[in-house]
N, C-alpha and C positions, 0 to 999 in steps of 0.2 A: 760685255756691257754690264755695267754695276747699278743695282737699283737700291733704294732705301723707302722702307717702305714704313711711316710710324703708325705706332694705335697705341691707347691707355690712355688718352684724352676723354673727358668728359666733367662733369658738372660737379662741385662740392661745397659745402660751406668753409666758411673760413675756418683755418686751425685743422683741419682735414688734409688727408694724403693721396696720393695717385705717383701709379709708377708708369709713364713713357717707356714705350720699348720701340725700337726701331733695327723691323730684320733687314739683314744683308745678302745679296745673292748678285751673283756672276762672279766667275771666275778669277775676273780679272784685277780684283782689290785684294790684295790678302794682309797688307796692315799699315799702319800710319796715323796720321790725327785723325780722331773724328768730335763733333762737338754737338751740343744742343744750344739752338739761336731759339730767341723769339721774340717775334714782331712787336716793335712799340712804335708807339706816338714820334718819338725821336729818332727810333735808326728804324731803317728798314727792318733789319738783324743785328739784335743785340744777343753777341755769345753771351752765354751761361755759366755752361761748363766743358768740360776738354779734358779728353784720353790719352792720350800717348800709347796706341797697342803694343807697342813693343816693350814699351817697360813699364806700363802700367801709372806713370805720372800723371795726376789728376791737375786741371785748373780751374775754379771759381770765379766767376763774378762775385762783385762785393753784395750784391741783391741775392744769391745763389749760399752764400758761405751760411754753415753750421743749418742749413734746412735742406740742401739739394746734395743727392750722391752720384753721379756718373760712374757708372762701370758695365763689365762685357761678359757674358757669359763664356764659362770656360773654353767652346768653341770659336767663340770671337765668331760669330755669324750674329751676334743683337747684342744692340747696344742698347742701355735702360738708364732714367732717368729718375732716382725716386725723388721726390716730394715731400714734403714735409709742411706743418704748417704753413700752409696754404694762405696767400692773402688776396682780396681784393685785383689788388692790383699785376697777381698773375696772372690775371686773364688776359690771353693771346691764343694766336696762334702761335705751336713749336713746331721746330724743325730738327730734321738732325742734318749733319754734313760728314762727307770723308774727303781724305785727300792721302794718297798714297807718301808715305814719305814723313820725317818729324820735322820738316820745317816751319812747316805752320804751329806746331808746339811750344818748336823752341821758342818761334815770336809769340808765345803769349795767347794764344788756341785759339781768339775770340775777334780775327779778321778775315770776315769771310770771303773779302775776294782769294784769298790759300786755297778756299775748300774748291773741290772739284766736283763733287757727288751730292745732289741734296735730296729729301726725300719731298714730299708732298704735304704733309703740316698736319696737325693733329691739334683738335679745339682745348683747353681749356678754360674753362670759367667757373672760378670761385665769387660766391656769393656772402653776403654778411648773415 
């Protein structure tokens, strides 16, 4: 059974950072996509950003690019989300997802019905 579990959510003002990490545990994941959604006014889950564990190919949202990094600790058991100037309107809640397998990469990381594994969600809210 595979759990995701995120934390590094919390409060900042705008133009400030925070780094999302979300650990991995069970057995039974060992690599594939995994992404960071977060909930908006318009989708349930708007992807962000996107892994590719295996070869390491990153994918952005156009809201994500040149502020947000996705990547995995050498063990590949946590996956982090840094942040960058922070705005306003990232305040959500985020998610991370996996899905054994690169198909959900290839199509483009950021349709979550792919993802199989999701974690529990972690607050963000950036202030002016």
């Amino acid at each position: 059974h595979v759990q995701l579990a995120e934390s590094g959510g919390g409060s900042v003002q705008a133009g400030g950072s925070l780094t999302l990490s979300c650990a991995i545990s069970g057995d039974t994941y060992t690599s594939g996509c995994m992404a960071w959604f977060r909930r908006t006014p318009r989708k349930f889950r708007e992807g962000i950003a996107a892994i590719n564990t295996n070869d390491g190919k990153t994918y952005y949202a156009d809201s994500a690019k040149g502020r947000f990094t996705v990547y995995q600790d050498d063990a590949k058991s946590t996956l982090y989300l840094q942040m960058n100037n922070l705005k306003p309107d990232d305040t959500t809640m985020y998610y991370c997802a996996a899905t054994s397998g690169g198909r959900a990469c290839r199509r483009g990381g950021f349709d979550s019905d792919e993802y199989t594994y999701w974690g529990q969600g972690t607050q963000v809210i950036v202030s002016l």
